[in-house]
C-alpha positions in Angstrom: 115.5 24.2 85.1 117.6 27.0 83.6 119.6 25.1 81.8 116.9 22.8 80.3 115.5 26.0 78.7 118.0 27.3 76.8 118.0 23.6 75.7 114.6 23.9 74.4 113.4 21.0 76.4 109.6 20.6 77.3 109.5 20.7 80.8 106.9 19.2 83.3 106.6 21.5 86.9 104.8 21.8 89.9 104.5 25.4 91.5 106.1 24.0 94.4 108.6 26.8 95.3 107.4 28.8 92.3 108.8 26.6 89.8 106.4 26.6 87.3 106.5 30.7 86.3 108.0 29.8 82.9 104.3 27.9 81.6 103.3 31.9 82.5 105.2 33.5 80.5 104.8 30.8 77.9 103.2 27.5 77.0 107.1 26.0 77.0 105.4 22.4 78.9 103.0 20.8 81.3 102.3 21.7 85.3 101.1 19.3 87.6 98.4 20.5 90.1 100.1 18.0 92.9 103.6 17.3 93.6 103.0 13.9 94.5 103.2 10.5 92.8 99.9 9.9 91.6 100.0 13.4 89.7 103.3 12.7 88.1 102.4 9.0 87.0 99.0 10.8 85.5 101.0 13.7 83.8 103.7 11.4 82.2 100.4 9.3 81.0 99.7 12.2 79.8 102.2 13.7 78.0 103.2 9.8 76.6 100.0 10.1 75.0 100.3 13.1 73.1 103.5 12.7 71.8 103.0 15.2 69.0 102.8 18.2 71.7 106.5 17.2 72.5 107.8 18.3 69.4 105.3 21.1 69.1 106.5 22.5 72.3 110.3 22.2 71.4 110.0 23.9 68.3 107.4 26.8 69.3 110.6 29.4 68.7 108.5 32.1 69.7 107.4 30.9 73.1 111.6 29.8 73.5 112.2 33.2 72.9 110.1 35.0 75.2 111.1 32.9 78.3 114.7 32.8 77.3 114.1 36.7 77.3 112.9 36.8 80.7 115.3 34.7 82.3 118.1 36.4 80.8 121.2 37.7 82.9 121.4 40.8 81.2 117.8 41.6 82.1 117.7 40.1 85.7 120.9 42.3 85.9 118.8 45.4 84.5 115.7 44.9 86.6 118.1 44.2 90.1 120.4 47.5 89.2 116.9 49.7 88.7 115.6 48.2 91.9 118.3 49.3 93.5 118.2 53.1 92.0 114.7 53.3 93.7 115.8 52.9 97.4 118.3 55.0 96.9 
């Protein structure tokens, strides 16, 4: 999933194992409420049927931005070393 977003690439989650935080931070694609088959098959059905929010999505800069932000190395970095600091 990491590398899909600094891709820009709409993505379709499930919060299984947390995996859909990045549609929190920003509307960057589609979560299903199941992670089964019949909620994939209806979210692709879905999504096939609004192609326009494809391209909407991908080139919503700001929204790229702000998750690309969050789930930067530098920052994870940041927030692990000031973490740290406090049991210390």
């Amino acid at each position: 999933m990491l590398t899909v977003l600094t891709e820009h690439i709409p993505l379709l989650l499930t919060d299984v194992g947390s995996l859909a935080e990045p549609l929190t931070i920003a509307p960057i694609g589609w979560k299903m409420e199941r992670a089964d088959e019949a909620e994939l098959r209806r979210a692709l059905l879905n999504i096939l049927s609004h192609k326009e929010d494809i391209e909407t999505i991908r080139n919503n800069r700001q929204a790229w931005e702000k998750v690309c932000a969050f789930y930067d190395w530098q920052n994870i970095s940041r927030q692990t070393q000031e973490l740290y600091a406090n049991f210390v």
